[in-house]
Structure formats: C-alpha cells, structure tokens
C-alpha positions as CSV (number, residue, x, y, z in Angstrom):
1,X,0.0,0.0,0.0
2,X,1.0,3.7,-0.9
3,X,2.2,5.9,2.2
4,X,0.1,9.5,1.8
5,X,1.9,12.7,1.8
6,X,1.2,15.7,2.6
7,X,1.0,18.4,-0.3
8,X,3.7,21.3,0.1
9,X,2.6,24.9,-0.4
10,X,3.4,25.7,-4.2
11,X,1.9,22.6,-5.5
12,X,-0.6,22.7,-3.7
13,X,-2.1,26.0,-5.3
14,X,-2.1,24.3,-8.5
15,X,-4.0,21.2,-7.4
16,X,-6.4,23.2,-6.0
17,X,-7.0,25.5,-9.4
18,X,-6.7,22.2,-11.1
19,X,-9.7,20.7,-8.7
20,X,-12.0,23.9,-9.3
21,X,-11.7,23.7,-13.1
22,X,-13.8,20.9,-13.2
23,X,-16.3,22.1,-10.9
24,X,-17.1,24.9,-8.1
25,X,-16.7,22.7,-4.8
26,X,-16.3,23.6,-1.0
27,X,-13.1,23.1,1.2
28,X,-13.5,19.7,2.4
29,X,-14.8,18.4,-1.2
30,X,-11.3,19.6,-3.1
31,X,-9.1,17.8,-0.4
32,X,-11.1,15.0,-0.9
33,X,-11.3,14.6,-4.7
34,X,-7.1,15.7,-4.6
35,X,-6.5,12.6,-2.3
36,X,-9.0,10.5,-4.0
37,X,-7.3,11.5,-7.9
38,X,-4.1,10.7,-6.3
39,X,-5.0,6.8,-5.5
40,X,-5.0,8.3,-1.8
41,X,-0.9,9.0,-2.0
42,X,-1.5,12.7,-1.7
43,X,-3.7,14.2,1.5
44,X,-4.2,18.0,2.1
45,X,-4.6,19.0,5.8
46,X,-7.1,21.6,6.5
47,X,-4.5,23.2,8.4
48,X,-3.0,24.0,4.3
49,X,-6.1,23.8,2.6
50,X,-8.1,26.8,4.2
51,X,-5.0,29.2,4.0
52,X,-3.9,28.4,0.8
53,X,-7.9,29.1,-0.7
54,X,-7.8,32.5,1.2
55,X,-4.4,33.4,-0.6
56,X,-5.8,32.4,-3.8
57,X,-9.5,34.1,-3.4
58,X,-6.8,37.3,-2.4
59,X,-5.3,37.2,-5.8
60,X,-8.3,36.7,-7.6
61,X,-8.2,33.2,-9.0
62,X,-10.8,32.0,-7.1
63,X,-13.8,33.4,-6.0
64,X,-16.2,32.0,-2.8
65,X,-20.1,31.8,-2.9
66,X,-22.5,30.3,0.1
67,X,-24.3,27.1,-1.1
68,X,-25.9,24.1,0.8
69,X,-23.4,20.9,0.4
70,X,-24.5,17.3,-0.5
71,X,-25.5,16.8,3.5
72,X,-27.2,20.2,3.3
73,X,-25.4,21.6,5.6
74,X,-23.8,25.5,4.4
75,X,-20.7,25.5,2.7
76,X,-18.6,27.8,1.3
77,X,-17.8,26.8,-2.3
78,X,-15.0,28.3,-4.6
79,X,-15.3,28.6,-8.0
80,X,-12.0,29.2,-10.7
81,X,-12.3,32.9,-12.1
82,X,-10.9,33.5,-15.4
83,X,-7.8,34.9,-14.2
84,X,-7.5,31.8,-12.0
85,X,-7.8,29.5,-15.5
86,X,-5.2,31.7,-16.8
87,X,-2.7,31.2,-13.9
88,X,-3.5,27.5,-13.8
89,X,-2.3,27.2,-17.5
90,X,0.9,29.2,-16.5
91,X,0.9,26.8,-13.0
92,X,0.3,23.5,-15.5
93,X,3.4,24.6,-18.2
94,X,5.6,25.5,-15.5
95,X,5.3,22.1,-13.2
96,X,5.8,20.5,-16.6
97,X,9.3,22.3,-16.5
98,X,10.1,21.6,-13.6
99,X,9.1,17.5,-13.9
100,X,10.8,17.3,-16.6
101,X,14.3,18.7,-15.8
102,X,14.1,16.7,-12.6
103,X,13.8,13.3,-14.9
104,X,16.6,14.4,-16.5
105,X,18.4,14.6,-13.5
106,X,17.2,11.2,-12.4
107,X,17.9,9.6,-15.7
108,X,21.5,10.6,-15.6
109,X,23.7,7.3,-13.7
C-alpha cells in the first residue's frame, strides 16, 4: 500500500486551481477529490487547505459563494475565475518544467 503525503505549499495552489476547473466545490470536497485523484498518495490537511484558498480568493483566482453541500449543511464553495484559468495554464506549463528537468536529473547514472 502507498504511504500519503502531505502536499507542500506551491503545489498545492495548482492542485487546487486544477480541482476547481472541473467544478465549483467547498473546502473539504477539493481535499477530498485531490486525495482520491491521487489513488490516496496525496492528502491536504485543512490546516493547508483553508489558507492556501484565502491566498488564492486574495489574488483573484478563485472566487467563494455560500451554497448548501450534499448533507445540506452551508458551505462555502470556490469557483475558478478566469484569471484563475489563466494562472492555472501558467501553473500546469511551468510544473511540466520543472518534472521534466528533474527526470533528466534522475535519468543521468
């Protein structure tokens, strides 16, 4: 079985914009569809998760409405603006960078 690690900071920005452009969804929803995506290897405290969705709702790429979740219970959901869709293309290109000069490194005996 696969050990779960926690997501760091910078990555996990993108996860998150990568979560919401599929579909608005509220805090405990987007650590639960990143962990379940990941085959459970990756898991995203809420100490992280609430912080790192303020930053972004700061810098306008995402944006928070009050809904009822599936339990009916109210939720704040966040929704990807279009800025947000934007940085997640920059976020998407530049992880592919990085990935990629890091199997390079690995590949080298």
């Amino acid at each position: 079985m696969a050990s779960q690690h926690e997501v760091l900071q910078g990555t996990l920005d993108l996860l998150i914009l990568k979560t919401l452009a599929l579909q608005p969804m509220h805090g405990w929803g987007i650590a639960q569809r990143i962990q379940q995506v990941s085959n459970e290897v990756l898991q995203v405290n809420q100490g992280s998760l609430y912080p790192a969705l303020h930053r972004l709702e700061r810098k306008g790429w995402i944006a928070a409405e009050w809904g009822a979740s599936e339990n009916n219970r109210r939720a704040k959901f966040y929704l990807l603006t279009p800025l947000g869709r934007e940085q997640l293309a920059t976020e998407v290109d530049g992880w592919r960078r990085f990935t990629s000069a890091v199997d390079l490194i690995l590949g080298t005996p």
